[in-house]
C-alpha positions, -999 to 999 in steps of 0.1 A, spaced: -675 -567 -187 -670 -597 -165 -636 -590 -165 -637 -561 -154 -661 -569 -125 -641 -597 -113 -612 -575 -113 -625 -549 -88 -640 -572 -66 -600 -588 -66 -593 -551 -56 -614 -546 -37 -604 -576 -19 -563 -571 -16 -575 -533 -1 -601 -545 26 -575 -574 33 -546 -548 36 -561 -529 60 -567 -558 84 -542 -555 115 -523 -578 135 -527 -586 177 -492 -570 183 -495 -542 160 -531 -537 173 -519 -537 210 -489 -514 198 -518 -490 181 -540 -492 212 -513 -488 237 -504 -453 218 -537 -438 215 -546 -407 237 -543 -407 280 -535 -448 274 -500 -454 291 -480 -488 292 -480 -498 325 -462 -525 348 -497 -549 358 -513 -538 385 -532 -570 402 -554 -548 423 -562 -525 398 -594 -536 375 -593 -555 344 -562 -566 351 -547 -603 351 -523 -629 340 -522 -635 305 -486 -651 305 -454 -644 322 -444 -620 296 -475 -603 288 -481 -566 285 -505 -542 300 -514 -508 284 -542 -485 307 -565 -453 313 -584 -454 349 -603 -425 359 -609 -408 327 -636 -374 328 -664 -381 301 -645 -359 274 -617 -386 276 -638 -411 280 -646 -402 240 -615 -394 229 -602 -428 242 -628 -446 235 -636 -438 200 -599 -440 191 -599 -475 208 -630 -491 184 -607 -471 154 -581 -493 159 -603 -526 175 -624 -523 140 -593 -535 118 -584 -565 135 -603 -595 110 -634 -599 133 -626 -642 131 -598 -633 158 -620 -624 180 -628 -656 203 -645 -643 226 -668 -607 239 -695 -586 238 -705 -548 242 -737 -530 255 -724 -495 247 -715 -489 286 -688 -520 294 -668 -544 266 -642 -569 269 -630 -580 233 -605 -613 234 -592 -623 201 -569 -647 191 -540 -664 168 -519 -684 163 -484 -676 173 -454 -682 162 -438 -708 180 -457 -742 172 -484 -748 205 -489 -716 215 -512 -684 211 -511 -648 210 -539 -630 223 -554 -597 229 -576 -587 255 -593 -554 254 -617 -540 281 -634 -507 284 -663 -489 308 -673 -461 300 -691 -458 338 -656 -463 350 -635 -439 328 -608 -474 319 -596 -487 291 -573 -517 296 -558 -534 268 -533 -568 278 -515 -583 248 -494 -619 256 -492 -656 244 -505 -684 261 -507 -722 255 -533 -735 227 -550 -755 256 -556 -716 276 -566 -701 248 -590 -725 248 -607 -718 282 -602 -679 273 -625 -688 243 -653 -710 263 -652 -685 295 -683 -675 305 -692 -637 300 -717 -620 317 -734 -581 313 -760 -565 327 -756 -523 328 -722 -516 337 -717 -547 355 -698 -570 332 -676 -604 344 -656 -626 325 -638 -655 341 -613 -682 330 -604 -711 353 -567 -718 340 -556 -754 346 -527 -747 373 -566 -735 394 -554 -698 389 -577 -674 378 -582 -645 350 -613 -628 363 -625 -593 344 -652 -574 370 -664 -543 364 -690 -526 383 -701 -499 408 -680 -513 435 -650 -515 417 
């Protein structure tokens, strides 16, 4: 009987842990999901930033409260498979989120990360996938996030004294 216990908890395990995803093919899976397109960054558009020189950008802005859903719910689909020790850094009151997970990458020093942001007051959902230094991903991870309503900001003070500032709110 113990046997057979231990072996479907060892199941059990190898199917929870197959269904885990990766940052890329969770940006690749998010960037495909309904009214999101891959888009060249937009600096004055919100949510967006640098997250390295080759990082990628995937968007919805001004979605009506049916897509809004749609998007959404598709978004937390996909977000709800990536191993939640990735995530290094976020929060969610149900009207704004910003998610920012984490790994190591494959060159020795650096970090690939995935930042996804969505307001449901605001009709986007931004998702930016890139790799950054350890030493960035560490101020990604001990930025200071702040929500209130559908006010959220998250802001990283990268060493070069460049920014990566998330704001979402009534005014923008």
């Amino acid at each position: 009987m113990k046997k057979f216990i231990l072996s479907l908890l060892v199941a059990a395990g190898v199917c929870s842990g197959a269904s885990a995803m990766g940052l890329r093919e969770a940006y690749t899976a998010l960037s495909n999901i309904p009214n999101v397109s891959v888009t060249v960054p937009d600096y004055n558009l919100p949510a967006t930033g640098l997250i390295s020189d080759q990082g990628e950008l995937a968007a919805a802005y001004n979605l009506n409260a049916e897509q809004i859903k749609t998007t959404g719910t598709a978004a937390f689909a996909i977000l709800n498979q990536i191993p939640l020790d990735y995530m290094i850094n976020g929060g969610n009151n149900n009207e704004v989120c910003v998610f920012v997970y984490a790994t190591p990458s494959e060159t020795e020093g650096m970090s690939d990360i995935l930042v996804a942001t969505m307001s449901g007051y605001r009709g986007t959902a931004v998702f930016m996938y890139g790799t950054v230094t350890n030493e960035i991903k560490d101020l990604y991870q001990a930025a200071t996030l702040k929500m209130e309503g559908n006010f959220l900001s998250y802001e990283v003070t990268l060493p070069d004294q460049n920014e990566f500032n998330i704001v979402l709110s009534k005014a923008r």
